[in-house]
PQR file of N, CA, C, O and H, with PARSE charges and radii, in Angstrom:
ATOM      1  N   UNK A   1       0.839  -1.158   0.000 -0.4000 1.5000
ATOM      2  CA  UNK A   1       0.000   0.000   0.000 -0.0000 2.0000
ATOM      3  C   UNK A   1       0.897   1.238   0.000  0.5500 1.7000
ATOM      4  O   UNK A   1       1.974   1.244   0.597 -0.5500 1.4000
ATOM      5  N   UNK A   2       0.398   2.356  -0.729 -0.4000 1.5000
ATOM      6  CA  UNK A   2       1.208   3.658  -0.698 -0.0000 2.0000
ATOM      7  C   UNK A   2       0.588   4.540   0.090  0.5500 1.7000
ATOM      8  O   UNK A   2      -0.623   4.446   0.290 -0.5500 1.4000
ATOM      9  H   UNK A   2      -0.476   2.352  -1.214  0.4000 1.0000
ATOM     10  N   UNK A   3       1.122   5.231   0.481 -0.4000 1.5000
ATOM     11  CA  UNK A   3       0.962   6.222   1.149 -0.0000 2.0000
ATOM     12  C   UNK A   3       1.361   7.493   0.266  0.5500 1.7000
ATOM     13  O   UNK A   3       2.014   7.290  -0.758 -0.5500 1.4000
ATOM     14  H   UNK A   3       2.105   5.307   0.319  0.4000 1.0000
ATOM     15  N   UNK A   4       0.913   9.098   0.699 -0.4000 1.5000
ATOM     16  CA  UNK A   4       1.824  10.325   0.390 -0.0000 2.0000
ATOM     17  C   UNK A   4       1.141  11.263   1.193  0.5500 1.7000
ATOM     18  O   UNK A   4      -0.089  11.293   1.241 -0.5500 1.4000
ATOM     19  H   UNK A   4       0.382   9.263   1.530  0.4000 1.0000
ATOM     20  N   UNK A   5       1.911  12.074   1.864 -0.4000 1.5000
ATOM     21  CA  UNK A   5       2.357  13.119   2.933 -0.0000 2.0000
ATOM     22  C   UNK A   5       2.834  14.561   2.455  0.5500 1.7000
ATOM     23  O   UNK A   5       3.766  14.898   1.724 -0.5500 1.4000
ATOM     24  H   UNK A   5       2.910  12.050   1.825  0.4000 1.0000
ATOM     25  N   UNK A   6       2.338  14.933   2.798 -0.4000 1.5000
ATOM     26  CA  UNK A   6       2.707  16.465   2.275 -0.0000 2.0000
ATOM     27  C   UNK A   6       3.480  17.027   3.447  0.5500 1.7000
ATOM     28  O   UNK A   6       3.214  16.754   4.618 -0.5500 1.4000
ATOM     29  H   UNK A   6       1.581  14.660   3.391  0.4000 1.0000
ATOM     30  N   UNK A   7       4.318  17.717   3.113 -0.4000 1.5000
ATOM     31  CA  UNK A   7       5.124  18.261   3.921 -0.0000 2.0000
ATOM     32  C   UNK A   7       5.816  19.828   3.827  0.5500 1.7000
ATOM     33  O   UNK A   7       6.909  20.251   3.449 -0.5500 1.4000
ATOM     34  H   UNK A   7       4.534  17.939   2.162  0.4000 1.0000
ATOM     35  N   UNK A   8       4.194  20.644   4.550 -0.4000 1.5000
ATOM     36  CA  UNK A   8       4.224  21.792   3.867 -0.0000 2.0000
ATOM     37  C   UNK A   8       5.611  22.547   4.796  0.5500 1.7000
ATOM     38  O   UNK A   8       5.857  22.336   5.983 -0.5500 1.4000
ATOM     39  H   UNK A   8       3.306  20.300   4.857  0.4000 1.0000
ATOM     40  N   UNK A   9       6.287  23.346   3.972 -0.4000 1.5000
ATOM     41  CA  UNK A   9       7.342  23.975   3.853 -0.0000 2.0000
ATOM     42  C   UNK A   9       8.404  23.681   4.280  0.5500 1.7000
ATOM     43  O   UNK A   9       9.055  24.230   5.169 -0.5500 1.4000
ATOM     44  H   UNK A   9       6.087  23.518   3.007  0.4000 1.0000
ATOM     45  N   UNK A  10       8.741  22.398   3.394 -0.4000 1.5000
ATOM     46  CA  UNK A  10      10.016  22.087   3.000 -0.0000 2.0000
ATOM     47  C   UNK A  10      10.908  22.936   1.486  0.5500 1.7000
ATOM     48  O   UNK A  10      10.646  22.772   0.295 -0.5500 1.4000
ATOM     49  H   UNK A  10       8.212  21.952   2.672  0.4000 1.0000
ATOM     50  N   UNK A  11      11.835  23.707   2.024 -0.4000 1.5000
ATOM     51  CA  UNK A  11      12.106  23.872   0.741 -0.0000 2.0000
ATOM     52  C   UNK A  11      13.662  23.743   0.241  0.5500 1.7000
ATOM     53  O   UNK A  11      14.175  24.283  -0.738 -0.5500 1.4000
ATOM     54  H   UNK A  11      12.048  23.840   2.991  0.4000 1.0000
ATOM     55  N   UNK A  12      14.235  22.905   1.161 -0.4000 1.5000
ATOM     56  CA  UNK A  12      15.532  22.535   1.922 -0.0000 2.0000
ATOM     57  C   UNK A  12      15.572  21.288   1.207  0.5500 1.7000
ATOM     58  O   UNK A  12      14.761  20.393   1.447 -0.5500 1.4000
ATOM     59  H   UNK A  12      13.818  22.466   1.957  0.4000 1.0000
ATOM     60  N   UNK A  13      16.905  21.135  -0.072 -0.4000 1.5000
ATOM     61  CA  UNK A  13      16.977  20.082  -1.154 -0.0000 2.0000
ATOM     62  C   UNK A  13      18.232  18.768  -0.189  0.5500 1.7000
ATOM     63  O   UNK A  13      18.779  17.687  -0.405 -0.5500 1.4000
ATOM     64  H   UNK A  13      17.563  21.861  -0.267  0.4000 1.0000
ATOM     65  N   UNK A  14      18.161  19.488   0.561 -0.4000 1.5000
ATOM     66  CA  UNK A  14      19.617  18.694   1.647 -0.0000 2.0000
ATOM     67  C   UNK A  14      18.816  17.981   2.636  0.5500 1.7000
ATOM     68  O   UNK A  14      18.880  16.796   2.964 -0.5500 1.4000
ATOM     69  H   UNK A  14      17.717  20.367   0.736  0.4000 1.0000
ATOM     70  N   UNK A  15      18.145  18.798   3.002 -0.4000 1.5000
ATOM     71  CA  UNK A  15      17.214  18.081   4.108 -0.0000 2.0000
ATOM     72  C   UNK A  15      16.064  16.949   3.583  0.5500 1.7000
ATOM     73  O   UNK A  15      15.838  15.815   4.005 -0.5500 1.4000
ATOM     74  H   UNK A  15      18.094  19.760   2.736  0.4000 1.0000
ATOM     75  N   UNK A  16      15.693  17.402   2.942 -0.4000 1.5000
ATOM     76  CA  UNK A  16      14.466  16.618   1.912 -0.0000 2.0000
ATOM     77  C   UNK A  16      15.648  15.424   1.599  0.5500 1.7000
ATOM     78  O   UNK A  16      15.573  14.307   2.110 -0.5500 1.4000
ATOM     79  H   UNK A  16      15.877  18.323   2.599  0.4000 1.0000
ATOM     80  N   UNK A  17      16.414  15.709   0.960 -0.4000 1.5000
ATOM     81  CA  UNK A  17      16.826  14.179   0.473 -0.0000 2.0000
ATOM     82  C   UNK A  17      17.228  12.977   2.069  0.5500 1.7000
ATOM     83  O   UNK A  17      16.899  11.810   2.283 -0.5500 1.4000
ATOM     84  H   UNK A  17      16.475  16.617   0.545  0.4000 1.0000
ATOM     85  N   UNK A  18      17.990  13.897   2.833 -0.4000 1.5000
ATOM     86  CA  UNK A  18      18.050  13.174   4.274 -0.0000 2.0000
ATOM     87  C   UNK A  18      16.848  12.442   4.873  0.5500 1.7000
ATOM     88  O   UNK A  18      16.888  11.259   5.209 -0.5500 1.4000
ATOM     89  H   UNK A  18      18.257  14.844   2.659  0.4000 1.0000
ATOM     90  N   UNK A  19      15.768  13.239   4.983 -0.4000 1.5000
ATOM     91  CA  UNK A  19      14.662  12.701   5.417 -0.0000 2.0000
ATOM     92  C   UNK A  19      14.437  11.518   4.390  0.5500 1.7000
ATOM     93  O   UNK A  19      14.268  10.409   4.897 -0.5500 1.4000
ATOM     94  H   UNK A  19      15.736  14.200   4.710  0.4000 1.0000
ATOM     95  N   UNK A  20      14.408  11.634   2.730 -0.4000 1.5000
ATOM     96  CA  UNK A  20      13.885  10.647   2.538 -0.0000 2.0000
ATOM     97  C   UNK A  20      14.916   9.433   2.620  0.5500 1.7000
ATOM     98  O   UNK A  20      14.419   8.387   2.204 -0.5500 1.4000
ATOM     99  H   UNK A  20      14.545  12.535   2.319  0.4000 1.0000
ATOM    100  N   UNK A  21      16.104   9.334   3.016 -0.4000 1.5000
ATOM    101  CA  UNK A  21      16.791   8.328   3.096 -0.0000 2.0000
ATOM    102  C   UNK A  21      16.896   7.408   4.674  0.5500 1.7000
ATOM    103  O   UNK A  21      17.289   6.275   4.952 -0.5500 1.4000
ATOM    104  H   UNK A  21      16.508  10.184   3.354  0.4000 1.0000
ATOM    105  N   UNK A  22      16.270   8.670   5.567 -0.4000 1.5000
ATOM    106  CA  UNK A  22      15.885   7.990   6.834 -0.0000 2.0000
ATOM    107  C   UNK A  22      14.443   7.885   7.396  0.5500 1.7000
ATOM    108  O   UNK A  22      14.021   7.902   8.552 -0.5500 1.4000
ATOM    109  H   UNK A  22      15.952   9.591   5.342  0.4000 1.0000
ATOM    110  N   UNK A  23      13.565   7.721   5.680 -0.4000 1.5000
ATOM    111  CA  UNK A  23      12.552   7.194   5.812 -0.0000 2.0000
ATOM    112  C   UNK A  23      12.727   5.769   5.310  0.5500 1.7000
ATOM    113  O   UNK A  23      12.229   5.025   6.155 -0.5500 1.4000
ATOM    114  H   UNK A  23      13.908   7.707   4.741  0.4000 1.0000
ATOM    115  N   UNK A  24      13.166   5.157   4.411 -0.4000 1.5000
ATOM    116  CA  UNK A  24      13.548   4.371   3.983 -0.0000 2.0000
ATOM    117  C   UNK A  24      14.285   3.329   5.030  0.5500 1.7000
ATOM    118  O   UNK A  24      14.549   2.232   4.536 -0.5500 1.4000
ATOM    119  H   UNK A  24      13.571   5.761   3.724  0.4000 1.0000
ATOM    120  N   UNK A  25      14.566   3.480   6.093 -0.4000 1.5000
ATOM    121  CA  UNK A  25      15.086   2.706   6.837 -0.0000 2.0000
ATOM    122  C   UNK A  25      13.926   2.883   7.993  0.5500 1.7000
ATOM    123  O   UNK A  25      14.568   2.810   9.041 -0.5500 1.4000
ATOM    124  H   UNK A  25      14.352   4.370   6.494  0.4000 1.0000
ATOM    125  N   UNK A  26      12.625   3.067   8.309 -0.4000 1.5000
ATOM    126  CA  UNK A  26      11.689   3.087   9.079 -0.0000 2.0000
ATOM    127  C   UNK A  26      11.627   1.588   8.754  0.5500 1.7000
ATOM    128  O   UNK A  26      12.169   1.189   7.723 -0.5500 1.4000
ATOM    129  H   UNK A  26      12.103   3.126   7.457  0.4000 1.0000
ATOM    130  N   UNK A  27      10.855   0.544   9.761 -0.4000 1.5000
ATOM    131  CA  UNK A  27      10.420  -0.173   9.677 -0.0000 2.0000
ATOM    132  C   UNK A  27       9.601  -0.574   8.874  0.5500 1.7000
ATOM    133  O   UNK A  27       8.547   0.005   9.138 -0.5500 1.4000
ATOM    134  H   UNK A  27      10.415   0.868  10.599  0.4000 1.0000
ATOM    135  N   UNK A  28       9.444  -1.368   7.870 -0.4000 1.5000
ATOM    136  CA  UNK A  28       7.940  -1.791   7.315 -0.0000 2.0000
ATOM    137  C   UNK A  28       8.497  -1.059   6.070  0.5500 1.7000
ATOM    138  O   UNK A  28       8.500  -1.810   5.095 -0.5500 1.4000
ATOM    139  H   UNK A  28      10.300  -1.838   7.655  0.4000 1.0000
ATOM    140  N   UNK A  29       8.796  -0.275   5.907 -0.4000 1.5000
ATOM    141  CA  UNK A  29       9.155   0.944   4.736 -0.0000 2.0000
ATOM    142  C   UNK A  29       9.838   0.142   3.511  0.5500 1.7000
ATOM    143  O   UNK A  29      10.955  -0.309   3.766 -0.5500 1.4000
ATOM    144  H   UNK A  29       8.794   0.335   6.699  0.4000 1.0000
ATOM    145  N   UNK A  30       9.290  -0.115   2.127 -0.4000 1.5000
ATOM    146  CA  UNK A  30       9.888  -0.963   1.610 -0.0000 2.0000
ATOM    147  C   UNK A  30      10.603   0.012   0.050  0.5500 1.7000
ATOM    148  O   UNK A  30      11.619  -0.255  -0.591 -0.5500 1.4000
ATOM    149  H   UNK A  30       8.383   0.251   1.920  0.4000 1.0000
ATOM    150  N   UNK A  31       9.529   1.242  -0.177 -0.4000 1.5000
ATOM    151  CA  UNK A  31      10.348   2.226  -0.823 -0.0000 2.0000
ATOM    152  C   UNK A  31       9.952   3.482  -0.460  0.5500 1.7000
ATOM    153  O   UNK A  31       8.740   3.630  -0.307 -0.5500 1.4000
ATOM    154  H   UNK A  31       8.704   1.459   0.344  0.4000 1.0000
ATOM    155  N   UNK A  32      10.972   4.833  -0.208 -0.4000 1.5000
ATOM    156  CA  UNK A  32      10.077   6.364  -0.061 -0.0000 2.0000
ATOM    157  C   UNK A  32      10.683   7.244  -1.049  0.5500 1.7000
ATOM    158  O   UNK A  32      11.776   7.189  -1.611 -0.5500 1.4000
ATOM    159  H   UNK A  32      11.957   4.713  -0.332  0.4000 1.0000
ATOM    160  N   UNK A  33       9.914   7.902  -1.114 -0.4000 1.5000
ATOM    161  CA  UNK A  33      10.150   8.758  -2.520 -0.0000 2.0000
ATOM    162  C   UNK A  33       9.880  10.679  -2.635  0.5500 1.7000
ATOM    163  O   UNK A  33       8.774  11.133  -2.928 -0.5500 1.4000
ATOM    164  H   UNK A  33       9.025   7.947  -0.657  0.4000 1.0000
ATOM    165  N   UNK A  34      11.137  11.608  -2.338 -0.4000 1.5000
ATOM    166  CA  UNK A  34      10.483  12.636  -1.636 -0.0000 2.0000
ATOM    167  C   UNK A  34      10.366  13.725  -3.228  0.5500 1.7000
ATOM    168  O   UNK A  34      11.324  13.761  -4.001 -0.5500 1.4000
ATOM    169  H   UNK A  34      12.035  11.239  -2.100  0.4000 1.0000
ATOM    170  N   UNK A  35       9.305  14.385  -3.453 -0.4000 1.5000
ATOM    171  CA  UNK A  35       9.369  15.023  -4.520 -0.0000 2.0000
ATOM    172  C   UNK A  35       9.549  16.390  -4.023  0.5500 1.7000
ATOM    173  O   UNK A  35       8.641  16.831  -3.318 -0.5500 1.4000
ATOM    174  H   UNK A  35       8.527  14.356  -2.826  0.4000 1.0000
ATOM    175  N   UNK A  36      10.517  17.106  -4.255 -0.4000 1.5000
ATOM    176  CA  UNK A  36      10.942  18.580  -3.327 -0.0000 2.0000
ATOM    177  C   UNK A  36       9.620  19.471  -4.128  0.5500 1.7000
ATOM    178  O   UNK A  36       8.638  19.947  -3.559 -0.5500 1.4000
ATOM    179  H   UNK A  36      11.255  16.747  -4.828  0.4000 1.0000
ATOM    180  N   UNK A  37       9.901  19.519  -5.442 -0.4000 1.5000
ATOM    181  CA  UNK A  37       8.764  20.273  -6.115 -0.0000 2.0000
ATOM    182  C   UNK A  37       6.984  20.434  -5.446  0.5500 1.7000
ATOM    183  O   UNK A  37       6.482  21.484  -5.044 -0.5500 1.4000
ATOM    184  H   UNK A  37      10.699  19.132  -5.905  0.4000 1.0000
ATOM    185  N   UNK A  38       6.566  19.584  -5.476 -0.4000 1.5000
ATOM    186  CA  UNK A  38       5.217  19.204  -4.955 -0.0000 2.0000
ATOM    187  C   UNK A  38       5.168  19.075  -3.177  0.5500 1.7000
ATOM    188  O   UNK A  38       4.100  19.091  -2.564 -0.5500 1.4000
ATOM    189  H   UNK A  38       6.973  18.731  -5.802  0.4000 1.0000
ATOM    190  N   UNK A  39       6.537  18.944  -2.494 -0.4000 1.5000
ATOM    191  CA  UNK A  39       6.722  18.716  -0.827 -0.0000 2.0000
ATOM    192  C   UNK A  39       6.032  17.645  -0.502  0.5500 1.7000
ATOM    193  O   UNK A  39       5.420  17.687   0.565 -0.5500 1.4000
ATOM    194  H   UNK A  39       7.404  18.931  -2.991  0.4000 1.0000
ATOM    195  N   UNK A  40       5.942  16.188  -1.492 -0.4000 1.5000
ATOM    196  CA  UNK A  40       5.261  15.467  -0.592 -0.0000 2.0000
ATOM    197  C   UNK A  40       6.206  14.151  -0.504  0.5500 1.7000
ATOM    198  O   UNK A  40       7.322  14.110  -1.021 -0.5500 1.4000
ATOM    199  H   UNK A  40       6.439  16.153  -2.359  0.4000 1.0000
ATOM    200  N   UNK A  41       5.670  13.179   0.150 -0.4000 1.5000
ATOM    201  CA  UNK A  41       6.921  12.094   0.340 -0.0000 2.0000
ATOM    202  C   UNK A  41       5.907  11.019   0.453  0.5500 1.7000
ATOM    203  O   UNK A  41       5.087  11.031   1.371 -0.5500 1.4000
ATOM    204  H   UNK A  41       4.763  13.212   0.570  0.4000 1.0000
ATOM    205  N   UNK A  42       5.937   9.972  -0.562 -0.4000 1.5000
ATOM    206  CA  UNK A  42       5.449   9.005  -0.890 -0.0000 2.0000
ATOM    207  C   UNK A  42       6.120   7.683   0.072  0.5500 1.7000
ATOM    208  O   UNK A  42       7.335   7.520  -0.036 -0.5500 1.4000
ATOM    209  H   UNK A  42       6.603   9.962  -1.308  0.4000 1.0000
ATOM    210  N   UNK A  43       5.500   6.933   0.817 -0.4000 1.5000
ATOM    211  CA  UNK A  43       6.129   6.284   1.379 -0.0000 2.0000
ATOM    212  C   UNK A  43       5.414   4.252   0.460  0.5500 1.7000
ATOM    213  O   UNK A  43       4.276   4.288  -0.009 -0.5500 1.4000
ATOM    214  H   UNK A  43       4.513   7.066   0.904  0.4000 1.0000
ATOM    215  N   UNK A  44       5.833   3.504   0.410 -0.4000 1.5000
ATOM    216  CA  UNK A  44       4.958   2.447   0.467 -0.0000 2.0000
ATOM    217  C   UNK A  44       5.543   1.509   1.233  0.5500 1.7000
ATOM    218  O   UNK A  44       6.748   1.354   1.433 -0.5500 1.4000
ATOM    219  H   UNK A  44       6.757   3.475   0.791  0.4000 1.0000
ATOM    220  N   UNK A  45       4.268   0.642   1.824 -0.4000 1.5000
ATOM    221  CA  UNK A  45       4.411  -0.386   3.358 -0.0000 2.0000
ATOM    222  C   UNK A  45       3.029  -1.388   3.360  0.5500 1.7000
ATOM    223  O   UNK A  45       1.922  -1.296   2.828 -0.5500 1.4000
ATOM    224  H   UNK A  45       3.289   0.768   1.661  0.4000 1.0000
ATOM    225  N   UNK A  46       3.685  -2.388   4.239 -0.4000 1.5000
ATOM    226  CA  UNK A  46       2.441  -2.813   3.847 -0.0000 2.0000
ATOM    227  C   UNK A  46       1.702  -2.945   5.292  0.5500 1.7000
ATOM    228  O   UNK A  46       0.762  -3.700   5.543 -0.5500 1.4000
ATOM    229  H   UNK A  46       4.584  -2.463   4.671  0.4000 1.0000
ATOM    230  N   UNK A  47       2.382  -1.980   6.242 -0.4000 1.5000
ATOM    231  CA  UNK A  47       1.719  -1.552   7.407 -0.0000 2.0000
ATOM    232  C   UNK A  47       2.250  -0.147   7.931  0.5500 1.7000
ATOM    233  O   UNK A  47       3.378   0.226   8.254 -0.5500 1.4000
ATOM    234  H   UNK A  47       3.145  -1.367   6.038  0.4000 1.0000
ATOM    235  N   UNK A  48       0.588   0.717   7.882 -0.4000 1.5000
ATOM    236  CA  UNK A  48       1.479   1.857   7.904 -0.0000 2.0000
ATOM    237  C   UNK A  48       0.802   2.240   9.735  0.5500 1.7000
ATOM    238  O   UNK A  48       0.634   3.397  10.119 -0.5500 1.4000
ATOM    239  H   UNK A  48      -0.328   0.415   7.620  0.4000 1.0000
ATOM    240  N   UNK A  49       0.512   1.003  10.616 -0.4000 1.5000
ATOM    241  CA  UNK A  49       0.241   1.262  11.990 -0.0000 2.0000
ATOM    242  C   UNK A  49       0.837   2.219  12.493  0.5500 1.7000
ATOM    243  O   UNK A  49       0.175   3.256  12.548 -0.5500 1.4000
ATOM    244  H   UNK A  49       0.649   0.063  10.305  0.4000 1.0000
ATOM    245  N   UNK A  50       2.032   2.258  12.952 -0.4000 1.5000
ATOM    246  CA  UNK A  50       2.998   2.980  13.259 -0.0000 2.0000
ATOM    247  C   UNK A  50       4.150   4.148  12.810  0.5500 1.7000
ATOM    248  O   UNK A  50       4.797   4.720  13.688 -0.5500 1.4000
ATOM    249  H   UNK A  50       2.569   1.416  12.908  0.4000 1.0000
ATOM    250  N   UNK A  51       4.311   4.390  11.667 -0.4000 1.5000
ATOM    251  CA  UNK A  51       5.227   4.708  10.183 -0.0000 2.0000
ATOM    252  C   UNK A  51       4.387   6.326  10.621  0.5500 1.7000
ATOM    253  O   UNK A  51       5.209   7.219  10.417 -0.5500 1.4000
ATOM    254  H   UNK A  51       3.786   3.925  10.954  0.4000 1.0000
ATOM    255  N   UNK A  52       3.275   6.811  11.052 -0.4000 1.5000
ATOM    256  CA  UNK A  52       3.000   8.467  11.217 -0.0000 2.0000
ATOM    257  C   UNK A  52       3.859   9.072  12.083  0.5500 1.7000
ATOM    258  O   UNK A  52       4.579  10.042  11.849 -0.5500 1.4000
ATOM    259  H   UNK A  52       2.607   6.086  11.218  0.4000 1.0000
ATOM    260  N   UNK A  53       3.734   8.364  13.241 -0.4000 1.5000
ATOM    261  CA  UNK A  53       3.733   8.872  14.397 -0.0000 2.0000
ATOM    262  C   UNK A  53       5.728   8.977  14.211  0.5500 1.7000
ATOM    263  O   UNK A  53       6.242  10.092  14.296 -0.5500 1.4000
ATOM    264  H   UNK A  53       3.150   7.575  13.432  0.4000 1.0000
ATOM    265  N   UNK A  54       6.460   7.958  14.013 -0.4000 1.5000
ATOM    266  CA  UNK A  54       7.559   8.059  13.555 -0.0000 2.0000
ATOM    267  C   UNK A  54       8.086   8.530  12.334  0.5500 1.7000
ATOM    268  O   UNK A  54       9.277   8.780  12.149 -0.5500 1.4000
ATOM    269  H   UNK A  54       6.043   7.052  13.944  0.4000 1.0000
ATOM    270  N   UNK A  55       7.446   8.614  11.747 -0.4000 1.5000
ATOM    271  CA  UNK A  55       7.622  10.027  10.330 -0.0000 2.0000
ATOM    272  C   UNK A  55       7.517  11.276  11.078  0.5500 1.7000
ATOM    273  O   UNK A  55       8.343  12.102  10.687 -0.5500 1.4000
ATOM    274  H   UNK A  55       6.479   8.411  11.897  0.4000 1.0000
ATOM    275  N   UNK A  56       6.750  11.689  12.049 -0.4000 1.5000
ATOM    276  CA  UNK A  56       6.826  12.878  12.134 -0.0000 2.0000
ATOM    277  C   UNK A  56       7.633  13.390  12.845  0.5500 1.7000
ATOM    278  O   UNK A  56       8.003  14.541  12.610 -0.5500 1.4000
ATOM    279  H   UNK A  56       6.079  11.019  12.366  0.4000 1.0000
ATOM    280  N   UNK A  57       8.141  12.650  13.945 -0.4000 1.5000
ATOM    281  CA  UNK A  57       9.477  12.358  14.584 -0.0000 2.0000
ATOM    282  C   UNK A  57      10.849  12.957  13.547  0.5500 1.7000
ATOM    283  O   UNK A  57      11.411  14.051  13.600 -0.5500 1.4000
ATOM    284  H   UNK A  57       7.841  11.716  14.136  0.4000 1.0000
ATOM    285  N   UNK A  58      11.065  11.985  12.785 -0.4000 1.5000
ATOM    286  CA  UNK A  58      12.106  12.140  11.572 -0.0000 2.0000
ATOM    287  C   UNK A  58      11.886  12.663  10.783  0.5500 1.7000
ATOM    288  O   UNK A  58      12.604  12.414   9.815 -0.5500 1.4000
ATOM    289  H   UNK A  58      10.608  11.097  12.742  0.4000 1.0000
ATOM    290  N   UNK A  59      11.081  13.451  10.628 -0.4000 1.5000
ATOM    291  CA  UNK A  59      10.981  14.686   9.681 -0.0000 2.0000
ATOM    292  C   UNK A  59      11.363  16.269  10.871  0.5500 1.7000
ATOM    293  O   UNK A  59      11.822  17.281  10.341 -0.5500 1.4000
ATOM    294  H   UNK A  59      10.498  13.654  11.414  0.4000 1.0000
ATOM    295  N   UNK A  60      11.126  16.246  12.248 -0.4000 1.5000
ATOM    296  CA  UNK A  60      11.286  17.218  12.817 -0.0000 2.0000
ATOM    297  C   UNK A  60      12.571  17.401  13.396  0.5500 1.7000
ATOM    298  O   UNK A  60      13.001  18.305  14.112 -0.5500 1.4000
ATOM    299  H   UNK A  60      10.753  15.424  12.678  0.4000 1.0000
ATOM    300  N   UNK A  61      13.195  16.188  12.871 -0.4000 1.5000
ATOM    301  CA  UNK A  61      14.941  15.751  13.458 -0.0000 2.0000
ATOM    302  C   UNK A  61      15.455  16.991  12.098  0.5500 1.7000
ATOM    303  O   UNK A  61      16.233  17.844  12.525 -0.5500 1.4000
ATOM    304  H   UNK A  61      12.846  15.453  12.289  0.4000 1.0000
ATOM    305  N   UNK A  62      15.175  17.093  10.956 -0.4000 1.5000
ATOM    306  CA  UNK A  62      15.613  17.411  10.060 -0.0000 2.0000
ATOM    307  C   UNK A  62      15.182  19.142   9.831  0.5500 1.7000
ATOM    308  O   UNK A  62      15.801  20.161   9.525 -0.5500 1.4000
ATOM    309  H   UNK A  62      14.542  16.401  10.609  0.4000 1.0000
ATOM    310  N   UNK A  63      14.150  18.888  10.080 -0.4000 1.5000
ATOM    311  CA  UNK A  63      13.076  20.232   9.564 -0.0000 2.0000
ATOM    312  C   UNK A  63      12.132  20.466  10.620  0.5500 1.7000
ATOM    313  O   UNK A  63      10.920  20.344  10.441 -0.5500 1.4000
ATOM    314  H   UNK A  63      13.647  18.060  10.329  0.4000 1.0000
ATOM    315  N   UNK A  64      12.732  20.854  11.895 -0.4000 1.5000
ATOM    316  CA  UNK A  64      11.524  21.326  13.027 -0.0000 2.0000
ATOM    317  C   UNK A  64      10.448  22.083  12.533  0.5500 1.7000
ATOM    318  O   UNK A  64       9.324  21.771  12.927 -0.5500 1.4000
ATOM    319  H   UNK A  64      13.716  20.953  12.040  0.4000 1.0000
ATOM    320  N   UNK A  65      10.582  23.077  11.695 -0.4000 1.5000
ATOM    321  CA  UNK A  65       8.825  23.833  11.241 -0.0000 2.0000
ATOM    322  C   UNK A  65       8.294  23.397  10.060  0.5500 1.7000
ATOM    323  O   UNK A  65       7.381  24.021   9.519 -0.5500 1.4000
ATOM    324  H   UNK A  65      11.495  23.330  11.374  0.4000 1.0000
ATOM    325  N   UNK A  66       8.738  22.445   9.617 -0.4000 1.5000
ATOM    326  CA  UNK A  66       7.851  21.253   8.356 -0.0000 2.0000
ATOM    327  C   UNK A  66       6.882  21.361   8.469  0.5500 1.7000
ATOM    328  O   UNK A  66       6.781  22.560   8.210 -0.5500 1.4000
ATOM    329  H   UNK A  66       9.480  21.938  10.056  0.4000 1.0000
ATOM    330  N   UNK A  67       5.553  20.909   8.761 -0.4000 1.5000
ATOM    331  CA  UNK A  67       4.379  20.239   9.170 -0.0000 2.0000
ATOM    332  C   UNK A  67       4.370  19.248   8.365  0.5500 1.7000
ATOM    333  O   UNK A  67       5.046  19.370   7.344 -0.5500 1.4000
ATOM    334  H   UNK A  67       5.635  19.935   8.972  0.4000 1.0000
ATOM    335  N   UNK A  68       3.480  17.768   8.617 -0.4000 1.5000
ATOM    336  CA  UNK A  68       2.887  17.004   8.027 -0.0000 2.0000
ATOM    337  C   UNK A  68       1.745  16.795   7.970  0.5500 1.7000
ATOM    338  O   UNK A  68       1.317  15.895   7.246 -0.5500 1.4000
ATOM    339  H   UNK A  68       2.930  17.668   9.447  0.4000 1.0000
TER
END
């Protein structure tokens, strides 16, 4: 199943790629995909129980005023 997340105001091409490479190592996470243009980050899993609450975690490691 896919997922996609918007991640309003990212506009940080360093950070965006970080995040999506330490989304990719989330649990369950089998590919993520961050499009800087559009700010959203496609994740697919085939359980996404847990994968929010720790996305939003690791997105605020990177980008504290992101939102998701």
């Amino acid at each position: 199943m896919e997922k996609e997340y918007i991640l309003s105001g990212l506009t940080c091409a360093g950070c965006g790629a970080k995040i999506e490479a330490a989304a990719r190592q989330l649990t369950g996470v089998k590919r993520a995909s961050l499009n800087l243009m559009t700010q959203t980050l496609t994740l697919e899993s085939e359980n996404f129980g847990g994968i929010p609450e720790e996305l939003q975690k690791l997105i605020h490691r990177y980008e504290p005023d992101v939102s998701v």
